[in-house]
N, C-alpha and C positions, 0 to 999 in steps of 0.2 A: 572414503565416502563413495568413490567412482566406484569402486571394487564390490559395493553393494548392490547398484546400478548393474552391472555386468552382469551381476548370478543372478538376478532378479529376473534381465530377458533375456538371461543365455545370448549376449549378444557377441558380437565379436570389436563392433567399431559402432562409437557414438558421436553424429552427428549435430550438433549445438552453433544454433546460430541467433538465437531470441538474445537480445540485446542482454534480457535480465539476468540469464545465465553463463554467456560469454563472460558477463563481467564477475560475475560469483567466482567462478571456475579460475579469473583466469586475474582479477583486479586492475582491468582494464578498460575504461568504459569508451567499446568502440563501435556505433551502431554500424560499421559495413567490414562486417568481420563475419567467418565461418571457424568454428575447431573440431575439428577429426582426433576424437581419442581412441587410439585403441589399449588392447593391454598392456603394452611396452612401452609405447612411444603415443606421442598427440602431434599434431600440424596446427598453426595457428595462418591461418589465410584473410589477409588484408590488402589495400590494392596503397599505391605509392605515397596517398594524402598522409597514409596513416604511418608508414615502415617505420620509419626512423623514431617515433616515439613509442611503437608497439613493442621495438627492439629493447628501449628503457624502461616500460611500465609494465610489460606483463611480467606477469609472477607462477615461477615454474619450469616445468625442462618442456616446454615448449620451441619445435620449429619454426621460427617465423618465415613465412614464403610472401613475397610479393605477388599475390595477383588477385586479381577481385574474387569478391566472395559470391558471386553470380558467377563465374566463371568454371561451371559445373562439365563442362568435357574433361577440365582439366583436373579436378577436381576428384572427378568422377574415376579419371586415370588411377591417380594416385590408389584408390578405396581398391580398383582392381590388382593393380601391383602388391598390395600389401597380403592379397589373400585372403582378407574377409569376406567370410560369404551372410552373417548376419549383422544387418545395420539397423541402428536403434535411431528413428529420427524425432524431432519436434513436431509432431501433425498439428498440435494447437497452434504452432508459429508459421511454418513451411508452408508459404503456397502449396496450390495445387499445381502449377505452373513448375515453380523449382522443385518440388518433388518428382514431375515426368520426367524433368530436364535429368535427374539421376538417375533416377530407379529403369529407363529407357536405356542409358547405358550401360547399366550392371543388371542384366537378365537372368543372371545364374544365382544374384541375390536375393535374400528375403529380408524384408524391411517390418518391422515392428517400429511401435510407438515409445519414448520414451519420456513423454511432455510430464505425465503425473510424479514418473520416477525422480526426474530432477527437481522438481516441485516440490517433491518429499524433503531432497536435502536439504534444502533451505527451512525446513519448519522451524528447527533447533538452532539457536543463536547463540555463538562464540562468545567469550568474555569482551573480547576486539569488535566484533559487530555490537555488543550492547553498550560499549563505548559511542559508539556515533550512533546509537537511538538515543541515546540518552542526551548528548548534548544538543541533536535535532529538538528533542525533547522541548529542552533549557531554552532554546532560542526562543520557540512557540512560549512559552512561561512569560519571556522577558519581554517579546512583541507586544502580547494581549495588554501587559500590564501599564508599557510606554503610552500603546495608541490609546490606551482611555482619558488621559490627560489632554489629548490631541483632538478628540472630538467636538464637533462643533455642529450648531444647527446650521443647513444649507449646503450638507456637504453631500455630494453624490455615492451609490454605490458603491462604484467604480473609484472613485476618488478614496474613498475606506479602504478599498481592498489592495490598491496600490500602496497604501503607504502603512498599510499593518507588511504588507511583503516588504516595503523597504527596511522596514524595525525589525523582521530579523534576519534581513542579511545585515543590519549592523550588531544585532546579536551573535552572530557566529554561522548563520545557515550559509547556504551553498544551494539557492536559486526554490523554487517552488516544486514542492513534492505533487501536487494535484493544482488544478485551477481553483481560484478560491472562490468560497462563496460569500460573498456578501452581501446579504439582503434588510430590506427595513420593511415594518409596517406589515399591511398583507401579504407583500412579496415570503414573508417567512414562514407561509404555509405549501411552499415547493422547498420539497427536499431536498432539490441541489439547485435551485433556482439560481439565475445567470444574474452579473450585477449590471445594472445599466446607469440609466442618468436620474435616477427615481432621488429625489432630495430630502436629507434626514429633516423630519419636523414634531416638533413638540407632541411628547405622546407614543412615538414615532418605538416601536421595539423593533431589535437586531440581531440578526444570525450571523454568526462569522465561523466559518467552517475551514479550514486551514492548515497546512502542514510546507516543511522545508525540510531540507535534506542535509546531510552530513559524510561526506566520504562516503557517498551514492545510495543513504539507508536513511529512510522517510520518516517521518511524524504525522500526526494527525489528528487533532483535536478540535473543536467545536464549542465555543462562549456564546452568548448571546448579554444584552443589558437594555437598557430601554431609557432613552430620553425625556425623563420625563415619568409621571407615573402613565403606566399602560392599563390600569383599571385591574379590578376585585377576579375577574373572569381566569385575565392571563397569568396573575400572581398564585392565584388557587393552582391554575395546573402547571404553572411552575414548581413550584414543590411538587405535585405529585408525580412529573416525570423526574425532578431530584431526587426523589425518593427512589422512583425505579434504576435509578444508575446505581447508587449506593447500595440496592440491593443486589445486581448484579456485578458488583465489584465484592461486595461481602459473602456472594453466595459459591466463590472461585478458591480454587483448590487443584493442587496435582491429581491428576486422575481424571477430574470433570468432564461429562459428555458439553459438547459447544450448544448441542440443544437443549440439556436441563438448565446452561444457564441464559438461554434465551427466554425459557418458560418462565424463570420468575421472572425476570423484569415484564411479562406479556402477560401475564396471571394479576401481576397486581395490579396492572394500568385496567384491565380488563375488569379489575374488581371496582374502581374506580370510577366505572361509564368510560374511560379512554380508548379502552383496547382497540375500539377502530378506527381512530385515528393515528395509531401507531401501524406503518405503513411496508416496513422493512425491516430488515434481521436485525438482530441487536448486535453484530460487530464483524469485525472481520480481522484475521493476520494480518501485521507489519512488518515489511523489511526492505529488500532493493522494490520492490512493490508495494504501491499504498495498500493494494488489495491481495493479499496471500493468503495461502492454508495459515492456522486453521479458520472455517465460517462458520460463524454463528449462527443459525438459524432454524428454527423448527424442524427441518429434514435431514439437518448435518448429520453426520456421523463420527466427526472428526471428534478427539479428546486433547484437552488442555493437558498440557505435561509441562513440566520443568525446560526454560529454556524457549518457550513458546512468547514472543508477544502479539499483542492484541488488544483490542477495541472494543469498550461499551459504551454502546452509543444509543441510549433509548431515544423515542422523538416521538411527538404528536404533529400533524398539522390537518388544521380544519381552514377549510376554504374559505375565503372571505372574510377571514376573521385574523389567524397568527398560526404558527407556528415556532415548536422548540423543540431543540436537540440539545444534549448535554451529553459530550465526546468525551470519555478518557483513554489515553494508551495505558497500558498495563507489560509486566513481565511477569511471569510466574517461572518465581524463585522456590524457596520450601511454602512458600504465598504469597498472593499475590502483590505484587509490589506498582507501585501507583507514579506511571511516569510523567503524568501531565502533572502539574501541580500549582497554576495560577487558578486563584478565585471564581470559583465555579455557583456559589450562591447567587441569589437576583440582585442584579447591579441597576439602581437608577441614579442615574448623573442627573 
């Protein structure tokens, strides 16, 4: 995989220290870590907190060296000793600070970018990484379906979103993949709107936007249900953004540009009177990142391939009135295959 990375920027030595990729690289998730690959050999550079269990859990013929990963003189030594004269670094991650701190002591270097190229590897997911999307998946299934039995009028935002995260880390998850959203009532015409002290009341409809992780590879899905009947208005355009998910989960296939399938679900809402209220892309890649290649959206360029998961997520919200999203994760197998799979129809309790 690295070996593609190389011919791509004729590099000599890849520089990786974005926590997402460390961990990819290396199965270790250690946010104050740097790793030096070159073509024969890698360095894994960690300071004393971490040594003794970096020595146990990384994966691979990696060096472990004890010293911080800010510790760029030393660092920097090493990249001159070895003889590389092209370094491929994370510009999307790396300061502009720890970048001078290098490239000031390797003058004879030239530094290219290699943030897109490792980005790349990650698109395509292993039979082992759709293992822990898949039970991340299961958790989110089993949370939505506990906390609706648990609801109650009077209960806060906040109080919702705690205790759907507590359902699935007794599900099987491993901590929150995103901050969650839980909003009622108006509150659910912000797209990512923060929960606060706002108290569920008769009538009251609900966005819960959501994901938890599994052996450091995310989910992320989006219910909503309503307390109560929410009136003729918000049950009309519930179906019609139901409709546009369904169509963007049936319009998916190996091949697919990420923008034709943004177009139908935008075409139909648009057909509809919606379309301007639908506000942002229709989805985005899953994996050690809630948010990865491929993106969905009008401009993308990116294509749906085998191996790829991702997110269709249509959503309307009008001001002062409600708002709704209706999230699936997805894998595209020989087609698409449907990883969210709790009750996604209009739920009123």
């Amino acid at each position: 995989m690295l070996e593609e990375v190389f011919k791509s920027l004729q590099a000599d030595c890849l520089l990786i220290n974005s926590p997402t990729n460390t961990f990819y690289f290396t199965g270790y998730n250690n946010p104050e870590c740097m790793v030096a690959v070159y073509r024969d050999s890698a360095v894994y550079y960690t300071d004393a907190r971490y040594t003794a269990e970096a020595h146990a859990a990384v994966v691979g013929d990696f060096v472990i060296k004890e010293m911080a990963a800010t510790d760029f003189e030393h660092i920097a030594e090493d990249i001159r000793l070895s003889g590389a004269r092209k370094i491929a670094v994370e510009m999307a991650y790396l300061t502009e600070e720890s970048y001078l701190a290098i490239a000031d002591r390797l003058p004879l270097c030239q530094f290219v970018n290699c943030s897109d190229a490792l980005s790349d590897c990650r698109r395509i997911k292993t039979d082992v990484e759709m293992s822990y999307i898949r039970q991340a998946a299961h958790a989110n299934d089993v949370a939505f379906e506990a906390l609706l039995g648990q609801v109650k009028e009077g209960m806060t935002e906040l109080e919702l979103a705690y205790l759907l995260q507590y359902e699935y880390i007794k599900a099987g998850g491993e901590g929150i993949a995103f901050d969650t959203i839980s909003v009622f009532g108006e509150h659910t015409a912000y797209p990512h709107g923060h929960p606060g002290h706002t108290r569920l009341q008769k009538g009251d409809m609900v966005t819960l936007d959501f994901g938890t992780k599994f052996h450091g590879y995310c989910s992320d899905i989006t219910r909503n249900f309503c307390l109560g009947d929410p009136g003729d208005e918000y049950k009309k355009a519930y179906q019609h953004v139901l409709t546009a998910n369904k169509m963007g989960i049936e319009a998916g296939y190996n091949g697919v540009s990420a923008a034709e399938l943004d177009a139908v679900a935008r075409n139909y809402l648009e057909s509809v009177g919606l379309g301007k209220y639908f506000t942002h892309s229709l989805g985005h890649g899953v994996g050690i990142d809630i948010h990865e290649k491929p993106f969905l959206n009008k401009r993308s360029k990116d294509i749906i391939v085998k191996g790829m998961t991702y997110t269709i997520e249509p959503g309307i919200y009008i001001n002062g009135k409600f708002g709704i999203r209706i999230e699936d994760l997805l894998y595209m197998g020989d087609s698409p295959e449907l990883l969210s799979r709790c009750n996604k129809n209009l739920i009123i309790l």
